[in-house]
Backbone as CSV, one residue per row, in Angstrom:
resi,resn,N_x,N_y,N_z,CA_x,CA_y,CA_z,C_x,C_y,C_z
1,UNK,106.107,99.892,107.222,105.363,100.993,107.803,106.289,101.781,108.720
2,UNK,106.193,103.202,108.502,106.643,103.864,109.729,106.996,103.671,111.006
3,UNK,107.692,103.901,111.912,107.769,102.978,113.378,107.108,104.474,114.203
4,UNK,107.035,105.292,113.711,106.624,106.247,114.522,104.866,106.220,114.488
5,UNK,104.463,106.893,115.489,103.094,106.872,116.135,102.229,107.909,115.130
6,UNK,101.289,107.164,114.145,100.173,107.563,113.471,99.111,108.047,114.404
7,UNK,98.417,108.930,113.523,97.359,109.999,114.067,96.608,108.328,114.013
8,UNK,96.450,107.721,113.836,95.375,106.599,114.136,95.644,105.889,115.149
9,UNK,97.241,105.258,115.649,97.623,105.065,116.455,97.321,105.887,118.288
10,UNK,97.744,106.756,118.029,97.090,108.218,119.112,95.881,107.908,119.749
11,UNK,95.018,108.259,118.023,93.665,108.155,118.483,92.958,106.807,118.791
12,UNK,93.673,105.614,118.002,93.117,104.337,118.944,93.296,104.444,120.390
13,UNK,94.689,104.829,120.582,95.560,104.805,122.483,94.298,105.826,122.926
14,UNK,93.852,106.839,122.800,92.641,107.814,123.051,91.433,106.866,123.581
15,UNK,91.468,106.527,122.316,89.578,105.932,122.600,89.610,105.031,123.704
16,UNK,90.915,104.370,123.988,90.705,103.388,124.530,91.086,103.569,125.952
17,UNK,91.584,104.171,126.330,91.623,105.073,127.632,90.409,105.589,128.382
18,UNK,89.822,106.434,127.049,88.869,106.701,127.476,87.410,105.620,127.573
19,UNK,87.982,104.621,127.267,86.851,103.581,127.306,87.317,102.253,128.535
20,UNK,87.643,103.166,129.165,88.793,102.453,130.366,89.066,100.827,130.136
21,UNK,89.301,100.610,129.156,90.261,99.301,128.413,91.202,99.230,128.776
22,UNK,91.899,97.743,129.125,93.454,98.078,128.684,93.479,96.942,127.087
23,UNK,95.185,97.552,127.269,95.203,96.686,125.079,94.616,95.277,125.092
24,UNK,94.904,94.566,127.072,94.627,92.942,126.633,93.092,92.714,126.645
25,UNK,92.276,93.623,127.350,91.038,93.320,127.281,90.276,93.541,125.796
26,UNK,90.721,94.432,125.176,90.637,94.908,123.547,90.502,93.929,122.801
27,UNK,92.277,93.264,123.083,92.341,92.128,122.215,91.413,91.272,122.712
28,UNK,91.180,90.636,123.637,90.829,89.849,123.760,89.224,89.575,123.214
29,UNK,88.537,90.945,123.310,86.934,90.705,122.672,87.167,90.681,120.762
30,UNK,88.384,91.159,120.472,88.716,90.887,118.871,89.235,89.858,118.338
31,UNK,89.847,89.054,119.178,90.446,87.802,119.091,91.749,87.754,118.667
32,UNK,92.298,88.647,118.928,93.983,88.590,118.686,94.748,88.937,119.937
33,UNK,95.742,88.495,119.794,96.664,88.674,120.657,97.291,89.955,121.198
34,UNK,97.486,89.740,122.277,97.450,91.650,122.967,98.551,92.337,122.040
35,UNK,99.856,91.274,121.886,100.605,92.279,120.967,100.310,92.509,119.465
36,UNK,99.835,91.870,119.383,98.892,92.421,117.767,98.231,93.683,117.916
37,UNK,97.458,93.988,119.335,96.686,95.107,119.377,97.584,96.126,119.644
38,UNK,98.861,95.360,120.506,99.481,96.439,121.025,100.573,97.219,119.630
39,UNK,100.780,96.791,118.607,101.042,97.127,117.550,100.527,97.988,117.148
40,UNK,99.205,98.152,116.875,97.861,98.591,116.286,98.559,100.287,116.981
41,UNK,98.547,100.073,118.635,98.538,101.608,119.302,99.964,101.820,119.054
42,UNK,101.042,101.333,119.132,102.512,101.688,118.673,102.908,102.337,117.272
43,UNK,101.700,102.142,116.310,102.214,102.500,114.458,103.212,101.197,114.143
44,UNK,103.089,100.130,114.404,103.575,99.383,114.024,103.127,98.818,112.624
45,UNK,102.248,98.253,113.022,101.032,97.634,112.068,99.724,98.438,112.220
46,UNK,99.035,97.724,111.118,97.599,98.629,110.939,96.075,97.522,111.067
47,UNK,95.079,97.575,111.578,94.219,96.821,111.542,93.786,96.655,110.202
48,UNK,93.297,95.174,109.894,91.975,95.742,108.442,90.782,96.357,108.949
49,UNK,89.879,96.475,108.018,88.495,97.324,108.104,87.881,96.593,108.834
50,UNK,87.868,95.172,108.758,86.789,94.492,109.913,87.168,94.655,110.852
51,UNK,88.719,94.846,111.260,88.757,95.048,113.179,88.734,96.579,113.035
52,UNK,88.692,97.437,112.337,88.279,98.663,112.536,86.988,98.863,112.745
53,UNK,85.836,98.034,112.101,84.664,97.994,112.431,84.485,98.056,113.847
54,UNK,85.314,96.647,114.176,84.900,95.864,115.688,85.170,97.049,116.534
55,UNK,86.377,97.680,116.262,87.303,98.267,117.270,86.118,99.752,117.981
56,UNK,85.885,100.268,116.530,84.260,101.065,116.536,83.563,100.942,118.011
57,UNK,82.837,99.786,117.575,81.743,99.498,118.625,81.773,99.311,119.888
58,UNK,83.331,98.292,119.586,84.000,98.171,121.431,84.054,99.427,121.892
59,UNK,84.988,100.341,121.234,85.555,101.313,122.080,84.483,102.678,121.816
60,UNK,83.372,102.324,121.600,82.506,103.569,120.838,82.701,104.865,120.334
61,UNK,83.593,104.150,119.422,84.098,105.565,118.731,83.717,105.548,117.214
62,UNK,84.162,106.723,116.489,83.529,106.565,114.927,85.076,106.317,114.305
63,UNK,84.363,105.331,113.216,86.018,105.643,112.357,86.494,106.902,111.894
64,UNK,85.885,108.026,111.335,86.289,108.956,111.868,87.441,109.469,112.510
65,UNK,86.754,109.243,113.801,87.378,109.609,114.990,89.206,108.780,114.798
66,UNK,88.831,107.249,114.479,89.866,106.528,114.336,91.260,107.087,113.467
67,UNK,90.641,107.491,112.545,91.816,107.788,111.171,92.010,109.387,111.240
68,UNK,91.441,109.996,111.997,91.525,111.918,112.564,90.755,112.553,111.495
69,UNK,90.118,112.371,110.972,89.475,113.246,110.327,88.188,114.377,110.941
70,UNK,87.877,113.345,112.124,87.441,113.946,113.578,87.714,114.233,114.711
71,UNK,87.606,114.583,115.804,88.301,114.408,116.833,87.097,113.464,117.699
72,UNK,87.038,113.495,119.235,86.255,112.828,119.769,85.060,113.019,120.363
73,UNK,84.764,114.874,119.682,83.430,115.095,119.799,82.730,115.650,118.453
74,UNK,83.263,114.741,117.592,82.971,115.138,115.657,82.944,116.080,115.304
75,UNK,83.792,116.984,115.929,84.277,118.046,115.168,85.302,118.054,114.128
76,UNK,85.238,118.109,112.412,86.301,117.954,111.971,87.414,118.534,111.805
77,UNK,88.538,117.635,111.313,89.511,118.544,111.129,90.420,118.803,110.082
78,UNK,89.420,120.091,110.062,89.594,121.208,109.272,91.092,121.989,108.767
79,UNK,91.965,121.422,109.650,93.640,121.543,109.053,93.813,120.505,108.157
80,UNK,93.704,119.219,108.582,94.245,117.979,108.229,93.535,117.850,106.728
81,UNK,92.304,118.211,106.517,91.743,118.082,105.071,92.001,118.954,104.443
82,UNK,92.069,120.007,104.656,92.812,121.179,104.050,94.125,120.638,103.785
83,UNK,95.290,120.627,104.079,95.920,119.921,103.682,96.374,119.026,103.146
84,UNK,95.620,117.583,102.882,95.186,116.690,101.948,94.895,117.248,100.465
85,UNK,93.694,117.680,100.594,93.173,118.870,99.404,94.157,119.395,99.144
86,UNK,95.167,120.241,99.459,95.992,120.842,98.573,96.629,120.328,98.108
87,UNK,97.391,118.802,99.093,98.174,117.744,98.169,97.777,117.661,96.698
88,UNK,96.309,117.423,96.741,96.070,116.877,95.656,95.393,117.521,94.568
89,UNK,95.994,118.478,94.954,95.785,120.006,93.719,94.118,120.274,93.838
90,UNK,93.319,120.152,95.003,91.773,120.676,95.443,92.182,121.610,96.284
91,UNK,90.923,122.616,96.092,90.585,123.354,97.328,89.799,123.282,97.789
């Protein structure tokens, strides 16, 4: 994986700020180890879908929000799919 910082990465470090967390308290209601989580916000590694679930509810955010297809008041975004779409020969 990339070592540089994913729009999911960002927006996990986001939610969780704003959910006045820090990474060890995170981990700790998910059951992994802070640097596992702390991976998660670096673009190191990537969660699966079940700690994306979890990560959801803890930090009350939408997945969505998680992977940018929203921002953090569900507004979408409207560059980023546009762009996708054209990748893939849609408009």
């Amino acid at each position: 994986m990339d070592k540089k910082r994913t729009r999911f990465s960002k927006a996990l470090t986001q939610a969780r700020k704003e959910s006045k967390l820090t990474q060890r308290e995170v981990a700790q209601k998910l059951n992994v180890v802070t640097s596992c989580y702390a991976n998660w916000e670096q673009g190191r590694t990537e969660p699966n879908t079940d700690a994306i679930f979890s990560l959801c509810i803890i930090l009350k955010a939408t997945a969505d929000q998680l992977i940018g297809l929203t921002d953090e008041y569900g507004n979408k975004n409207s560059q980023l799919i546009s762009k996708k779409k054209k990748e893939w020969g849609e408009s």
